[in-house]
N, C-alpha and C positions, 0 to 999 in steps of 0.2 A: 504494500500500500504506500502511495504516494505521501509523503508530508506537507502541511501547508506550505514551507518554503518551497520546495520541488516545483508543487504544482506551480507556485507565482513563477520561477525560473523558466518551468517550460512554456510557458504562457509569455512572461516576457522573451523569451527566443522566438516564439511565432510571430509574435508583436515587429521584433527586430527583421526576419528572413521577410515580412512583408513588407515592412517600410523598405528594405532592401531593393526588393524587385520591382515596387512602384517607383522606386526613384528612378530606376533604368526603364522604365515604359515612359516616363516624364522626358526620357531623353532621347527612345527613339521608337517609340509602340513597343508592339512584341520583339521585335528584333532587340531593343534596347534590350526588354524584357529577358529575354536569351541571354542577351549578354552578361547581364548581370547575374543570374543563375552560374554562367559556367565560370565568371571570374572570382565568385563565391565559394566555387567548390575548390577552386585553387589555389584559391587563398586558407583556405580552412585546410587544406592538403598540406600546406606548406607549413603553417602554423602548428599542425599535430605533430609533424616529426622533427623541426626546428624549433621549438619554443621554447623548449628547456636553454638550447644553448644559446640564444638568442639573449633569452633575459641574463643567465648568468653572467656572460660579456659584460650586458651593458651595466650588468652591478657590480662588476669588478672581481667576481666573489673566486677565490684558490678553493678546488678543492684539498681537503686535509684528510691526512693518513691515521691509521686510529695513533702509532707512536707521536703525532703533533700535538693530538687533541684525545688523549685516551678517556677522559671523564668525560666528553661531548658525546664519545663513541658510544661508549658504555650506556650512559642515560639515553639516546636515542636507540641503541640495540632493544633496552627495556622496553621501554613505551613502544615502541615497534612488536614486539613480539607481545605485547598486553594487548596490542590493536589487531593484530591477527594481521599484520602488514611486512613484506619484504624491507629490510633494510635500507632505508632511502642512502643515497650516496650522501654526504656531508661536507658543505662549503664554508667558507668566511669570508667577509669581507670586511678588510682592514678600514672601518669608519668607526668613530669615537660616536656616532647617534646611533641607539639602543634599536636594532628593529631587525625582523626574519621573513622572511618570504618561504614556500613553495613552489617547485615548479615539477611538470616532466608532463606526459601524454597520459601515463596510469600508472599506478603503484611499482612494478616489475622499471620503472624508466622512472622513478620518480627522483630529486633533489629536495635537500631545504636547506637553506642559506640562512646562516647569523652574523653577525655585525660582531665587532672586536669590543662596540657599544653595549650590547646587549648582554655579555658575557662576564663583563665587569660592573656593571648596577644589578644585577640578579642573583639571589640565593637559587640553589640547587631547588627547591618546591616551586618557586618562579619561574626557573626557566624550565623546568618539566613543563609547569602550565603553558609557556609557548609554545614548547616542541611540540605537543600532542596538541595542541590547535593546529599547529602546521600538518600533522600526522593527517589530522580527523580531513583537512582540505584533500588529501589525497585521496583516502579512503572514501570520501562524497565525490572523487571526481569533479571538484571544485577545477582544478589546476587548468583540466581541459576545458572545461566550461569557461572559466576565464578568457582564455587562450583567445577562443573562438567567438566569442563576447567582445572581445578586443578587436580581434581582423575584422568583424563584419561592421562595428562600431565606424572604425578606418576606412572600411571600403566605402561605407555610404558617403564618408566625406568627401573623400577622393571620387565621388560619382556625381555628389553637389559641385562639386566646382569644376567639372566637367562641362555640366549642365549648364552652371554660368557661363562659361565660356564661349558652348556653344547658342546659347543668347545673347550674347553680346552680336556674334559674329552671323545671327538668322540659323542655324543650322539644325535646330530644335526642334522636330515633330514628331505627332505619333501618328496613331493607322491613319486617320481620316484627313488626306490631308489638306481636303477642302473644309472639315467643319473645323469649329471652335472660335468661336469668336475670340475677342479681347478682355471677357470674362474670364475665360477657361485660359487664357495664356494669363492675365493675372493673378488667379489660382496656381497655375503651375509656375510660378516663380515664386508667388510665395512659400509653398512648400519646398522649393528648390532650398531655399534660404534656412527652414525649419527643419528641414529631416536631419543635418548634423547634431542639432539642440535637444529634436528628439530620441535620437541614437544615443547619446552621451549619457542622458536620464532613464531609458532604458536598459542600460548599462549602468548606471550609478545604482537603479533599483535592485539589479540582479546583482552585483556585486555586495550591496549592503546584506540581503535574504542570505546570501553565502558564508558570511561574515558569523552571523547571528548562529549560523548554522555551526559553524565551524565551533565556536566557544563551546555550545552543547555539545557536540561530539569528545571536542579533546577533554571536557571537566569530566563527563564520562569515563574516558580515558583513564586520568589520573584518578579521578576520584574524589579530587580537591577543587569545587570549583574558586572557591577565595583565595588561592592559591593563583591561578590567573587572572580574577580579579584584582588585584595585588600590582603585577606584573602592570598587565593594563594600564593601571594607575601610573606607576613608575612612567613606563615607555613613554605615554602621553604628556609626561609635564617635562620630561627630557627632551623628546621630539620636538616641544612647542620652544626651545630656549636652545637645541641645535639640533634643525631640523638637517634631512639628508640632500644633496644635490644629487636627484634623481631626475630620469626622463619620465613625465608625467603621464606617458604611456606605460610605465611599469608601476605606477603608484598602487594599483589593485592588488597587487601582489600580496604586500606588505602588511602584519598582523596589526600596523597602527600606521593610518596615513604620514607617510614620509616627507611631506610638505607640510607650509604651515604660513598661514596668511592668505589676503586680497583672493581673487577669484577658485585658488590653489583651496584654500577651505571651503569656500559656498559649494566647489563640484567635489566635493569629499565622495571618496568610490566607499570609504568605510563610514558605519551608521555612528550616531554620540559615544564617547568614553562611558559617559555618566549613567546610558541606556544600557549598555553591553553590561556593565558593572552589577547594577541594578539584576538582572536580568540572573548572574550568575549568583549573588547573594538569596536569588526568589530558591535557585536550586538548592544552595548549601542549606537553607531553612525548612527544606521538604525534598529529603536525600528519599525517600522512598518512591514518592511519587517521580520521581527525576532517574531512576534507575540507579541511584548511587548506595555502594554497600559501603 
């Protein structure tokens, strides 16, 4: 059975694949239409089996041997093997701001990256509670839903300003290409203008539902959810006072938005500190109902 979030996720993905391919009909009928289908699946193609290395690149992150990091090992071997999950490979990235990501296609190809940040303001109960939120992203298939959340996010924009272009320069129709008056091409520019807005909020939704999702899994995990309530708390008052210089296309990743201020906050892919916190405090107070022994 589906869970509430799920259902929103898939829901929000149909929401997304269709604003997708109306935007490529807005650009040239069905043809457009086609087009943007097949640049979708190639893009999502490329995304599944490049994303992992992709994001690690662009966050700098080495991977470490268990002799680098033998405690890192050891506590992710645990939590791995409590989760009924393969050994994710294990990275760092040399930044003083406190924060972790996951990535990979599925569990068997999965990563999760921590910060030199993150390693040194965390007690061992803390940074369980990260790990095993990063763990639970795997094990929900978070990582690829991201991924793919991400390129199609991309692609619409990259079809928007296509679109523009080809209005600027008259080259803009679909089937009919005698009807539509200056209504309907009014209509189709403004949506021209809207679909990256809406992509990005579609995106921001399905990201936050992940998010939410992820803390219940991993407190499961551990056992302890105040324990990454904790953590949370930390991360967030650190992050806001030295935030990461990150490309704002990998912000979602990340167990606590890695940016911090002006438009970088208002489009926050992750939901409140204060709600998440909240949220795990509701569990540690009704460990039975919550599945926690």
């Amino acid at each position: 059975m589906m869970t509430g979030n799920t259902l929103k996720t898939v829901a929000l993905l149909a929401a997304l694949t269709a604003l997708f391919l109306f935007v490529g009909r807005l650009i040239g009928g069905s043809g457009g239409m086609f087009f943007a289908l097949i640049l979708s699946l190639l893009m999502n193609m490329g995304a599944y089996w490049f994303s992992d290395k992709i994001a690690l690149a662009m966050a700098g992150a080495k991977e470490v041997s268990y002799e680098e990091a033998p405690e890192l090992h050891r506590l992710v071997e645990q939590l791995a093997a409590h989760a009924r999950l393969p050994k994710p490979r294990i990275y760092v990235i040399n930044n003083p701001s406190p924060n972790a990501f996951a990535t990979g296609r599925d569990p068997k190809h999965a990563a999760v990256a921590v910060t030199t940040g993150i390693l040194n303001i965390l007690d061992r109960q803390e940074l369980a509670g990260v790990l095993a939120h990063e763990l639970a992203h795997i094990k929900n298939r978070d990582t690829l839903i991201a991924t793919l959340v991400a390129t199609m996010a991309g692609a619409i924009t990259m079809l928007a300003d296509m679109a523009r272009w080809a209005l600027i320069f008259g080259g803009m129709r679909g089937d009919d290409e005698e009807g539509g008056g200056l209504g309907e091409v009014a209509a189709g520019m403004l949506m021209i203008f809207l679909a990256p807005i809406a992509a990005v909020l579609i995106q921001l939704a399905i990201s936050r539902a992940r998010e939410y999702g992820a803390d219940y899994t991993g407190a499961r995990i551990t056992g302890q959810p105040l324990a990454l309530a904790s953590a949370l708390e930390k991360l967030a008052a650190v992050v806001q006072m030295r935030p990461m210089d990150v490309n704002p296309a990998t912000a979602h990743l990340y167990i606590v938005h890695p940016l911090s201020g002006g438009l970088a906050g208002l489009f926050s892919t992750h939901p409140p500190i204060q709600e998440r916190v909240a949220r795990l405090r509701q569990m540690a107070m009704n460990p039975a109902r919550f599945g926690l022994f």
